[in-house]
Every structure is written in C-alpha cells, then in structure tokens.
C-alpha positions in Angstrom: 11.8 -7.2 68.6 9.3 -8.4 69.9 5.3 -7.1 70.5 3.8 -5.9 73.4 0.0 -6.5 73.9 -2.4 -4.2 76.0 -4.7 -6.6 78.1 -6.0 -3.6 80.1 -9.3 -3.5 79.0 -10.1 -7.6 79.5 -7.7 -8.4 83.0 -6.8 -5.0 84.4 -3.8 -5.3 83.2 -0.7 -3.4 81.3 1.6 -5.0 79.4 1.8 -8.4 79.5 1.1 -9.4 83.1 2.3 -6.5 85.4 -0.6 -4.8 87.4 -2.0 -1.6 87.0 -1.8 1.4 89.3 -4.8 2.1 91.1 -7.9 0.4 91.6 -10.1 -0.4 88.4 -13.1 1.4 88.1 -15.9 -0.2 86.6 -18.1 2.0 84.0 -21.4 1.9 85.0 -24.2 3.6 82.4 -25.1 6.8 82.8 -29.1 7.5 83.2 -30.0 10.7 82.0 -32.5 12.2 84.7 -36.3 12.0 84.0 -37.8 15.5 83.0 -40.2 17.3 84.7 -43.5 16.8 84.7 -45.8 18.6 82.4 -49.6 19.3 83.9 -52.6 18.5 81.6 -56.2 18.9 83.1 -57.6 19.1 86.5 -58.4 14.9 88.3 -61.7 15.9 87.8 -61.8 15.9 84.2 -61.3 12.2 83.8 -64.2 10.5 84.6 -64.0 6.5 85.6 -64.2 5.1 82.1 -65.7 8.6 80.6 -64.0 10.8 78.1 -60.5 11.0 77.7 -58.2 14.3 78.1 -56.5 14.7 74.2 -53.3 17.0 74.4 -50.7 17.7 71.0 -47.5 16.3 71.3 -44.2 15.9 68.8 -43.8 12.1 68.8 -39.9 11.4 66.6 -40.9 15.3 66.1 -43.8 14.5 64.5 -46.9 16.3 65.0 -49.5 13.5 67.1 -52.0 13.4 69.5 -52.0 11.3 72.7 -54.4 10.8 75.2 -55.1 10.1 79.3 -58.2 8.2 80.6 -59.4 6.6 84.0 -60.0 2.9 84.0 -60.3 0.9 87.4 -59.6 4.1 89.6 -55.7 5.0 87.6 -54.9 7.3 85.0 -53.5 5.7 82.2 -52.3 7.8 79.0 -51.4 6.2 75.3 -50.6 7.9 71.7 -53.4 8.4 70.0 -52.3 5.9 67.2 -53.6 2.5 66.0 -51.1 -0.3 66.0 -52.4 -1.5 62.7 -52.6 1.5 60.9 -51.3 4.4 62.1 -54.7 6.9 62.4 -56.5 8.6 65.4 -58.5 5.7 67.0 -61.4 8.1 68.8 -64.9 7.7 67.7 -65.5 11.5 68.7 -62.9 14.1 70.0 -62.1 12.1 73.5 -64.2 9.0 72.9 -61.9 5.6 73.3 -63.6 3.2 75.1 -66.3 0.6 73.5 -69.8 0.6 74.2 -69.2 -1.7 77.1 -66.3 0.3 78.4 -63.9 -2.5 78.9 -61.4 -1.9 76.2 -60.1 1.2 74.3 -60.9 0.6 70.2 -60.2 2.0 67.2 -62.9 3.6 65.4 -61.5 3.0 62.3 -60.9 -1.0 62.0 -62.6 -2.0 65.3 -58.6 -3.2 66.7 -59.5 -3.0 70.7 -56.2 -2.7 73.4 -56.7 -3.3 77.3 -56.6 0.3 79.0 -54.3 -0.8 81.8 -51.8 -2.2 79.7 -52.7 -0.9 75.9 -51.8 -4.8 74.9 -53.7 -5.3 71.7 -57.0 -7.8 72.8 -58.3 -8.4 69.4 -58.8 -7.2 66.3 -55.8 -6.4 63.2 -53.5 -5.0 65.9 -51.4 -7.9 66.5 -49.6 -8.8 69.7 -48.3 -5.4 70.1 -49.2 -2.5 72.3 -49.9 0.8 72.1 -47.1 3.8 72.6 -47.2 4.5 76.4 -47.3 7.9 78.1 -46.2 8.7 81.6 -49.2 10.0 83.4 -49.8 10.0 87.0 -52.4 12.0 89.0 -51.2 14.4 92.4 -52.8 16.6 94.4 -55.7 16.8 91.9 -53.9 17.2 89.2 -53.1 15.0 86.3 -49.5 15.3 84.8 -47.2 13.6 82.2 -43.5 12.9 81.8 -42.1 13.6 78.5 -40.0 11.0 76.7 -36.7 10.8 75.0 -39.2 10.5 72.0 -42.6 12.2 72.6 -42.4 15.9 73.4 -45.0 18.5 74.4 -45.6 20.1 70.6 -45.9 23.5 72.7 -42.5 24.4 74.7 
C-alpha cells in the first residue's frame, strides 16, 4: 500500500500532483479596526511647550498615567513612565519639559527623551523610547486612540 501525501498547503495541490478545485485563496491578516477616539481637554489647554494634559489610564491593566503636550506646533502624548526606571517623570503635576524646553526629563534621574519622537537623548535611559500614545488634535479638541494595551482606566 502505498502513502498518499497532502501538498495542498505548499503547491495548491491534493494528492500527489492532481489540481485543486477552485481558485486558491490566499489568507491575508486580519486588522482588527482602530477604536474610537476618546476626548481629553480642550486645544487650548496645551500651551506650545507649557504644561502637559495628565489623564489615568490601565496600561497591561495596570493602573498608570500618561500624558499629551505641544512641542513645535503637534500634540504629542507618552506614558508617564521613565525608561530606566519605571516612575512618574513630572517635576510637578503636568511639568515635563527641562528648563530650556527642548526635551521632556525625568525628574527623578535627569534621563531626557525628544518630545517628537520620545527617543531617549541622554541620560540612564538607553537607546529606547518612551510608550507612545495616539493623540491628535480636531476641531479644537484634543483626543486619543486607545491601544490593544493601554485603556482609558474609566469606561
């Protein structure tokens, strides 16, 4: 007796060398939709390298805070968590930015991240970057898309 091998899945084939029925359908990924957007604050909140909106979220359903700012005209948002140890990096409630107001820095080991990018610039952060949030500004309005791992804390 002899076997039969299944080469479906690598020629589009059925057994041995006769062809399949049909065309063959090629599996493309599925991506899952992007949530809605969640408002924050009012466009007039964020001042050009002033104070930055803080808002609770569940980050890998963790209780954390994350943050939006305005650097060079665009609202950029970040976790509120140092790459080199994970604490708050805000000197006061809302306060990121360095006294020259060109990089955001941790108040608690001085690491300092570039606002546009949150790309570590110095300091014991590394070559990493901080944890991204979707932020975007409309109609005078500043909102953010939830991720598959940070969540509003407040549903």
């Amino acid at each position: 007796m002899s076997r039969i091998r299944c080469r479906i899945c690598t020629l589009g084939l059925s057994r041995m060398d006769e062809p399949v029925a049909g065309p063959i359908i090629p599996i493309v990924p599925v991506t899952p939709a992007k949530p809605e957007p969640l408002p924050l604050c009012a466009s007039t909140e964020l001042g050009e390298k002033g104070n930055a909106f803080v808002f609770d979220v569940l980050h890998y359903r963790e209780s954390a805070r994350a943050f939006v700012l305005r650097f060079d005209g665009r609202v950029v948002g970040y976790l509120n968590r140092c790459l080199h140890v994970p604490t708050e990096m805000d000197w006061q409630y809302g306060e990121f930015l360095d006294s020259g107001k060109e990089f955001i820095m941790c108040s608690i080991h001085g690491a300092v991240y570039e606002p546009l990018t949150g790309r570590c610039a110095g300091g014991p952060c590394g070559r990493g970057k901080l944890t991204v949030i979707d932020a975007f500004e409309r109609d005078g309005q500043v909102y953010w898309y939830p991720s598959r791992d940070t969540k509003p804390a407040f549903a």
